[in-house]
C-alpha positions in Angstrom: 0.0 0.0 0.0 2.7 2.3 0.5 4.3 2.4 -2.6 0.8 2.1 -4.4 -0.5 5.2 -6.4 -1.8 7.5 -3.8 -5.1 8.3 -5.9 -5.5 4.6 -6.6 -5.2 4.0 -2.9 -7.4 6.7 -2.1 -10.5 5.3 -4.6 -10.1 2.0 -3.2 -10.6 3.5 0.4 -13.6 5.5 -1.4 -15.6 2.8 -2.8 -14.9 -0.2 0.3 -16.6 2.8 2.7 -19.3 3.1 0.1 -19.7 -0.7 -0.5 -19.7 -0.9 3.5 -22.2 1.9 4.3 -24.8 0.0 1.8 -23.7 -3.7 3.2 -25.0 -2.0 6.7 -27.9 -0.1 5.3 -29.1 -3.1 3.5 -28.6 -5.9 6.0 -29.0 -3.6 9.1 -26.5 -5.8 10.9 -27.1 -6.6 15.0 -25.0 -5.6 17.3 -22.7 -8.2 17.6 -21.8 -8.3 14.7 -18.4 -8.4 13.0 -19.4 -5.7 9.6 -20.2 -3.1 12.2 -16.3 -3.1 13.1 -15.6 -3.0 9.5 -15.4 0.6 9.3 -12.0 0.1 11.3 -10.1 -1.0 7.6 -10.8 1.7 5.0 -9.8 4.5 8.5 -7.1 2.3 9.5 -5.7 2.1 5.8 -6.2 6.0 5.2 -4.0 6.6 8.2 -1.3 4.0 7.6 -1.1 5.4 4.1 -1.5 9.4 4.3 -0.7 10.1 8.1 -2.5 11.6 10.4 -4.3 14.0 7.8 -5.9 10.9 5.8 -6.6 9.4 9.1 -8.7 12.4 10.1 -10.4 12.5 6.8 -11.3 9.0 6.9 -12.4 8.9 10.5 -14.6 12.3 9.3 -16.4 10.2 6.3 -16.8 7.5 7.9 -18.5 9.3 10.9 -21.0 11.2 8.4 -21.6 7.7 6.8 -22.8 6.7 10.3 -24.2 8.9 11.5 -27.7 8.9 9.7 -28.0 5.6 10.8 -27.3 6.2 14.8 -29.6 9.3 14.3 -32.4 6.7 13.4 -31.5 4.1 16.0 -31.7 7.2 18.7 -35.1 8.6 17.2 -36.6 4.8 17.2 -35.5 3.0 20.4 -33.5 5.4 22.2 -30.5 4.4 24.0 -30.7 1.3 22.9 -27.9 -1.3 22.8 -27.4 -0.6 19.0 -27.4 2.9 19.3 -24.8 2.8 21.8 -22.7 0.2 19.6 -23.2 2.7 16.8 -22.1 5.6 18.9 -19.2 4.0 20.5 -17.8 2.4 16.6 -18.5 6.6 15.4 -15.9 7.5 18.5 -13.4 5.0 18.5 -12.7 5.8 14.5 -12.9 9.5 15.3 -10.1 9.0 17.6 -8.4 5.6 16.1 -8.3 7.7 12.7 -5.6 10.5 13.6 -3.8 8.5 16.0 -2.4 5.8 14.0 -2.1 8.1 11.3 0.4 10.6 13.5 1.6 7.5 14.4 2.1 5.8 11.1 3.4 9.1 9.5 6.7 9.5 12.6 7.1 5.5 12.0 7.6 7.1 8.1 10.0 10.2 8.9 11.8 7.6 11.1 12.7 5.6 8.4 13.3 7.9 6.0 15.6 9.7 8.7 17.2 5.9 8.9 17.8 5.3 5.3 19.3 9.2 5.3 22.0 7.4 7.8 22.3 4.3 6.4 23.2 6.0 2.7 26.0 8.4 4.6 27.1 5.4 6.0 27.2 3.9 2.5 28.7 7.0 1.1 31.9 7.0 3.5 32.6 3.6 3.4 34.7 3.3 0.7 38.4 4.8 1.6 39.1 7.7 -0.9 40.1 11.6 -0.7 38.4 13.6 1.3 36.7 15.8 -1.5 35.6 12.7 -3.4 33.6 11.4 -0.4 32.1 14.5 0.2 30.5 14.3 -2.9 29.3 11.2 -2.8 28.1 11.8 0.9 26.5 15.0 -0.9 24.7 12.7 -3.8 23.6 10.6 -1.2 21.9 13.2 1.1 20.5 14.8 -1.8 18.5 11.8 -3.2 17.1 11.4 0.1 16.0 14.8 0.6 13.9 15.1 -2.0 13.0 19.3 -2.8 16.1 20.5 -1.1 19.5 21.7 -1.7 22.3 20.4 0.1 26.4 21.5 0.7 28.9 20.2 3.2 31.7 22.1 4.8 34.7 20.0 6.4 37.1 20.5 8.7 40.7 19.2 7.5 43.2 20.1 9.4 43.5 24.2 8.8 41.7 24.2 5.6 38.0 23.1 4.5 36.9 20.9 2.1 33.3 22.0 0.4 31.1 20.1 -1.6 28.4 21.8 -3.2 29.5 25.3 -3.2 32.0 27.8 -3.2 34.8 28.6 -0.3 33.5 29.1 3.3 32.8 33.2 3.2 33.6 34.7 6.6 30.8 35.6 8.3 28.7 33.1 6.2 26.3 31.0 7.9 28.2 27.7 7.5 31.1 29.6 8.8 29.4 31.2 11.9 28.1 27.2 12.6 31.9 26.0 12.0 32.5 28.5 14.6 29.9 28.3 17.3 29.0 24.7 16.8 25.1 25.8 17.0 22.6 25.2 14.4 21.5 28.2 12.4 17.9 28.5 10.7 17.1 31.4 8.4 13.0 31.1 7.9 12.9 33.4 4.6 16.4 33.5 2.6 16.8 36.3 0.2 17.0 34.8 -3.7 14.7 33.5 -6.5 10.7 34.6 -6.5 9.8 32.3 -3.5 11.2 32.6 -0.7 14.3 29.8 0.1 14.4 29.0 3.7 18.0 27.6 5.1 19.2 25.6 7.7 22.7 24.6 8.4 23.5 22.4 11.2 26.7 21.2 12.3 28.8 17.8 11.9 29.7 16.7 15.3 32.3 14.3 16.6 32.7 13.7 20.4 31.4 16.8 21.5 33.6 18.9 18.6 32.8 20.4 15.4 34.3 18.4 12.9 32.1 20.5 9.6 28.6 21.8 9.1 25.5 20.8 6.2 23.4 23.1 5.3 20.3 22.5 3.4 17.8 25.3 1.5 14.6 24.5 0.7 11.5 26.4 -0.7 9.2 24.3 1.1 8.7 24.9 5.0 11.1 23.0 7.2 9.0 22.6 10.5 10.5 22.4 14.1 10.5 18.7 14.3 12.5 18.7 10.6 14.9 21.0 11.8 15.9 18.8 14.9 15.9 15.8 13.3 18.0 17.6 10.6 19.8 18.3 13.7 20.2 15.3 15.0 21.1 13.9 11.5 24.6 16.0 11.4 25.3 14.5 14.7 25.2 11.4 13.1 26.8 12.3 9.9 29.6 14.3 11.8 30.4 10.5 13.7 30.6 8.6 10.7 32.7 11.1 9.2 34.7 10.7 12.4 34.2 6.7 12.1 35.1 6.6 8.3 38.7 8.5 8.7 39.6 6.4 11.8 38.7 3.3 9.5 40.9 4.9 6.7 44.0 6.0 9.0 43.7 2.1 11.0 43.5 0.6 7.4 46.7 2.6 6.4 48.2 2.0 9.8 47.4 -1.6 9.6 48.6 -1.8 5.9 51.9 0.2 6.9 52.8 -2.2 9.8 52.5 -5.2 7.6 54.9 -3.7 5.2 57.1 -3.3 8.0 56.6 -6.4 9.1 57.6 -7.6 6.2 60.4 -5.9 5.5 61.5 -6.3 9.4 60.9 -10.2 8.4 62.8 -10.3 5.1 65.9 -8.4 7.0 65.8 -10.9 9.9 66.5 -13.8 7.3 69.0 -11.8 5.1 70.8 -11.0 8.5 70.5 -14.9 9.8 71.7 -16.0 5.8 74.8 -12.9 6.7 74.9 -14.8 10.3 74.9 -18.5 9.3 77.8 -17.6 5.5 79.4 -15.5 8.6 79.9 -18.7 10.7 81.3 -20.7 7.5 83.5 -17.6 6.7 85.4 -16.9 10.1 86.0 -21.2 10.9 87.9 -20.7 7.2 89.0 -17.9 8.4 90.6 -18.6 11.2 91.5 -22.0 10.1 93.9 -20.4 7.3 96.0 -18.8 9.6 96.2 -21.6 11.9 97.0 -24.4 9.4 100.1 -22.3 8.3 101.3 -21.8 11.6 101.2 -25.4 12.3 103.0 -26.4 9.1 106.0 -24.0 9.6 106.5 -24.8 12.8 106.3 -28.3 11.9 108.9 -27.5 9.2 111.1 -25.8 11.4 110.9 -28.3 14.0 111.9 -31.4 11.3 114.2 -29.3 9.3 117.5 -27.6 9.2 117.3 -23.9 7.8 120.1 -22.0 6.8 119.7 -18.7 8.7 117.9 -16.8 5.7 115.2 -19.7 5.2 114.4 -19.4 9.4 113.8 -15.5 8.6 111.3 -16.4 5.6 109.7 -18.6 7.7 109.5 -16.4 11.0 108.0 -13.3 8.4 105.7 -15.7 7.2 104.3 -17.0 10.9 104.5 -13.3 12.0 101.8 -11.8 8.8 99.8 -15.3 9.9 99.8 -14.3 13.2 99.1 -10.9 12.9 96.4 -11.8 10.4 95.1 -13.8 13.4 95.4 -11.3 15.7 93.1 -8.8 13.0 90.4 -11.6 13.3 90.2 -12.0 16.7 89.9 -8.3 17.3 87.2 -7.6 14.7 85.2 -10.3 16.7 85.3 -9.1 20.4 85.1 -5.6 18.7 81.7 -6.5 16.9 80.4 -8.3 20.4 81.1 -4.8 22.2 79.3 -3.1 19.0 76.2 -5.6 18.9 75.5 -5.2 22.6 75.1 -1.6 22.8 78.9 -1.0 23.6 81.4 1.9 22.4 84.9 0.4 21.7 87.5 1.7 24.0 90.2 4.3 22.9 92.8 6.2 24.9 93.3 9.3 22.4 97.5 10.2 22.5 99.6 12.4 20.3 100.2 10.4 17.1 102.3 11.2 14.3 100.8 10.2 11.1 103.1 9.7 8.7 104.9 7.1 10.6 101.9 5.4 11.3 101.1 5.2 7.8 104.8 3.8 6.9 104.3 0.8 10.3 101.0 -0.5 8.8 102.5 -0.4 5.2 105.9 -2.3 6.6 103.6 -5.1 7.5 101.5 -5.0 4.3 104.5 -5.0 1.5 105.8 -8.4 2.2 102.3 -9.5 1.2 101.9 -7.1 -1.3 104.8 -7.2 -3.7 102.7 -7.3 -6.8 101.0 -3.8 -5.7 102.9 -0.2 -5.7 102.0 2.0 -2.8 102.1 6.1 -3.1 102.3 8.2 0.1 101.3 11.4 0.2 101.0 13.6 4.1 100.9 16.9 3.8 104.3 18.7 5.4 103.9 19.9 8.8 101.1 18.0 9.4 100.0 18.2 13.3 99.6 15.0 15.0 96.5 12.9 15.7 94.8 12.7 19.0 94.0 9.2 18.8 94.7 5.4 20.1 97.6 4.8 18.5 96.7 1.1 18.5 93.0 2.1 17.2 94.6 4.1 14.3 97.0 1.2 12.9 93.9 -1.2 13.0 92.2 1.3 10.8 95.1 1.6 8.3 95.9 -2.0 7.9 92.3 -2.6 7.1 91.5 -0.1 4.9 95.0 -0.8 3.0 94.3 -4.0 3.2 91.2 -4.1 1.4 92.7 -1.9 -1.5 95.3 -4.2 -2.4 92.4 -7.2 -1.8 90.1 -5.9 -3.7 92.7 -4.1 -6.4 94.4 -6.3 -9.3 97.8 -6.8 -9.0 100.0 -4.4 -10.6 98.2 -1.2 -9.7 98.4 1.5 -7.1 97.0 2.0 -3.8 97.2 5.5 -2.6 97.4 6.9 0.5 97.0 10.6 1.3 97.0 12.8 4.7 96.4 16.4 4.9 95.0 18.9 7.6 91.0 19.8 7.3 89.3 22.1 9.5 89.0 20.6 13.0 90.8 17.4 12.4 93.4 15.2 9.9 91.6 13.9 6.8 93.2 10.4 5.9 92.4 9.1 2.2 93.2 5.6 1.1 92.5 4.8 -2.8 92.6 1.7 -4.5 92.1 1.2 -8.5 90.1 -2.3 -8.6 86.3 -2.9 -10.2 84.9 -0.6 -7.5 81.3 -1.2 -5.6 78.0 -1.4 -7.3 76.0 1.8 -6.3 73.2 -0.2 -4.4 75.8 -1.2 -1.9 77.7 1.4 -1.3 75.3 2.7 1.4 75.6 -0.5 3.3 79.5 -1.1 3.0 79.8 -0.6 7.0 77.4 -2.4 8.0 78.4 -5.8 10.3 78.5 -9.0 7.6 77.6 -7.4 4.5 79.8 -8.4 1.6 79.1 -6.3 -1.9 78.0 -8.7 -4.6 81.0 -10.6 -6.4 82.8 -9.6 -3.2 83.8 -13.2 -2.1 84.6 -14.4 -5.7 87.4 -11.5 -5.2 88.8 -12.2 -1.6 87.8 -13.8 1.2 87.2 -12.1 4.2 84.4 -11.7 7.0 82.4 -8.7 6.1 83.6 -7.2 9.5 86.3 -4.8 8.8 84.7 -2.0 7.6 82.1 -2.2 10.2 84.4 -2.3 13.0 87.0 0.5 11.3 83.8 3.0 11.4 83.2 1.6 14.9 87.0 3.2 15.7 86.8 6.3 13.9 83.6 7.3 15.7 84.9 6.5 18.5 87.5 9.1 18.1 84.6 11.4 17.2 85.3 11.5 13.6 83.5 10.5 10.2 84.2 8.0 7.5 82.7 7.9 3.9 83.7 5.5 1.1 83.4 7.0 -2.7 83.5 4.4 -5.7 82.8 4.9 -9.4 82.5 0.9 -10.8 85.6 0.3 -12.8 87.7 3.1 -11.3 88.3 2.4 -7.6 86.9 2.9 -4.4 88.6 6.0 -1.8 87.5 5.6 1.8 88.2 8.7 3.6 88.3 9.2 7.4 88.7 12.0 9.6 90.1 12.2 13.2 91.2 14.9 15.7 94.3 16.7 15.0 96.1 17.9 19.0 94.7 20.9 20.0 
């Protein structure tokens, strides 16, 4: 019935209170009687369909339908028992009529204010830009408010976001709602050749003003509208609220499992680094060892003239020292991986001769590289662990003539800078990809093609910028692929 034509409804209403007054008329029913009650359906139908107005109608025809007949029964027998029965029928759908109808027609604006929700909820659902949901939030409140014009204003951060008109005027309506957080009514707007009445009402969030609607109309908006119009932009203004939370935990949620992820997939690379790490350092360690042994076993079962015995002591003493190197880089890197800073006693240090000690023990291994030395004259000492600086020389010179072919230079430069010494050492091998530069110090890692090279742990470079920094200084590696690499370190100079 409710969607049914409303005239169609209406003539069928017509014609069953005709067919019923001449069903009475004719059969002059008693008073028991179950068609005297049948008045109850066409009232009851006018009011469920057309409110409390077709209610009243209703309940008005039928009571002039009756009433001829009760006039009769009064004029005949009096108060009689069917007179009172037609009485009491004429009162109860007097009263029955408007009721259900006012009834009927809030059950109606209540769902119409419900689907009004249910489609903002609809409309904000879907995670998108602020000023695309706004319009479809807009859409959506327009095809529910049938006859009426409709705008949002929302707060977003420091600026709003409109939909449905231009930029927030000051001293506008919307923006004296925005402002106030109270709901504005004008009854006659200036504008057209009716008059437009507005109402703008504002968005609300926990208490706070999160935007405003405002709606024009040229119809009337009674009181009971405007609070429920009210009441409506508390609602939209929550699940405004409720539809950014949803879209900041989604992007939380989606952010965390990237970083997740990522935490996940750097766990195994570092257990992969921990576990070729393991492998590395037994061989590692076992190099050195096995050629200790096997001169000493040599020397212990053979005569050596007195040159051969100083071969073999240079050759126990790089193998040792090489040892020594490892051994150090470990306990260094357990200090680094439990939160500790490696300990340095900062002396005067010349570095020159520094340079020339770690290339003494370097050249007997080295004999198919050239070396170039370049410090600057007068160069001030060093405030550093002496012991601290050598380990950073031998490594880095190390790695140039590793990683270098055999036959070129590795350079090594020292000059004054500003607040410090500046200490370069340069190799000319195949350089490092760009990717791993950044990642050179880090504990373990090994650029790519790295281990086809030279062998090695993947520690030196970690625990060398452990040292410098410990001295307060910097380190940076520069590398061009097919050039070289230059590491370049600064430390304090004496004050």
């Amino acid at each position: 019935m409710r969607d049914a034509p409303a005239g169609i409804v209406a003539g069928a209403i017509a014609l069953a209170a005709v067919a019923l007054a001449a069903a009475q008329t004719t059969l002059e029913p008693g008073p028991a009687s179950p068609l005297r009650h049948l008045w109850a359906a066409p009232v009851l139908g006018a009011a469920l369909r057309f409110g409390a107005a077709g209610g009243g109608l209703a309940a008005i025809a039928a009571t002039v339908l009756q009433t001829p007949r009760l006039f009769v029964h009064l004029e005949d027998a009096g108060l009689s028992a069917l007179a009172v029965d037609d009485l009491a029928t004429v009162v109860t759908l007097a009263a029955a009529g408007p009721l259900v109808g006012a009834l009927a027609g809030e059950a109606r604006r209540q769902r119409e204010r419900y689907d009004v929700l249910t489609a903002a909820q609809r409309a904000l659902a879907e995670e998108a830009p602020l000023s695309v949901a706004l319009d479809r939030l807009r859409a959506a409140l327009r095809s529910r408010l049938p006859g009426s014009e409709v705008a949002l204003a929302v707060l977003d951060g420091a600026r709003v976001v409109v939909a449905g008109g231009d930029a927030v005027a000051p001293g506008s309506a919307v923006a004296r709602v925005l402002e106030r957080g109270a709901p504005l009514f004008a009854p006659a707007a200036a504008g057209g050749l009716r008059p437009v009445r507005a109402l703008v009402v504002p968005l609300l969030s926990r208490g706070e003003v999160v935007g405003a609607l405002a709606v024009e109309r040229r119809a009337d908006v009674p009181a009971g509208e405007r609070a429920a119009l009210a009441a409506l932009g508390a609602h939209v203004g929550l699940a405004l609220e409720n539809a950014r939370l949803a879209a900041r935990q989604r992007r939380f949620t989606e952010e965390l499992q990237r970083t997740v992820a990522e935490a996940t997939r750097e766990l195994e690379a570092a257990g992969r680094a921990r576990s070729a790490f393991v492998a590395i350092a037994s061989h590692e360690l076992r190099t050195p060892l096995s050629a200790l042994l096997g001169f000493a076993e040599l020397l212990a079962e053979r005569p050596f003239a007195a040159a051969g015995v100083v071969r073999v002591a240079g050759i126990i003493r790089r193998e040792t020292e090489r040892m020594a190197r490892i051994v150090d880089d470990l306990l260094d890197l357990s200090r680094l991986e439990r939160g500790l800073a490696l300990r340095v006693v900062a002396r005067p240090t010349a570095v020159g001769p520094a340079i020339e000690a770690a290339l003494d023990l370097l050249r007997g291994g080295a004999l198919e590289h050239r070396f170039a030395v370049e410090v600057e004259p007068a160069l001030p000492p060093a405030h550093v662990d002496a012991d601290a600086l050598d380990r950073v020389l031998k490594n880095l010179i190390a790695n140039a003539v590793k990683y270098s072919p055999p036959g070129s230079t590795v350079r090594i430069g020292a000059r004054a800078v500003p607040g410090g010494i500046e200490i370069a050492v340069a190799d000319e091998g195949r350089g490092i990809p760009t990717d791993a530069l950044p990642r050179i110090f880090e504990p373990y890692f090994r650029a790519p093609g790295a281990s086809e090279s030279a062998a090695g742990l993947g520690l030196g470079l970690a625990v060398v910028k452990a040292l410098v920094e410990a001295h307060g200084g910097t380190i940076r590696a520069e590398s061009v692929e097919g050039t070289g690499t230059r590491v370049t370190f600064v430390v304090p100079a004496l004050p």
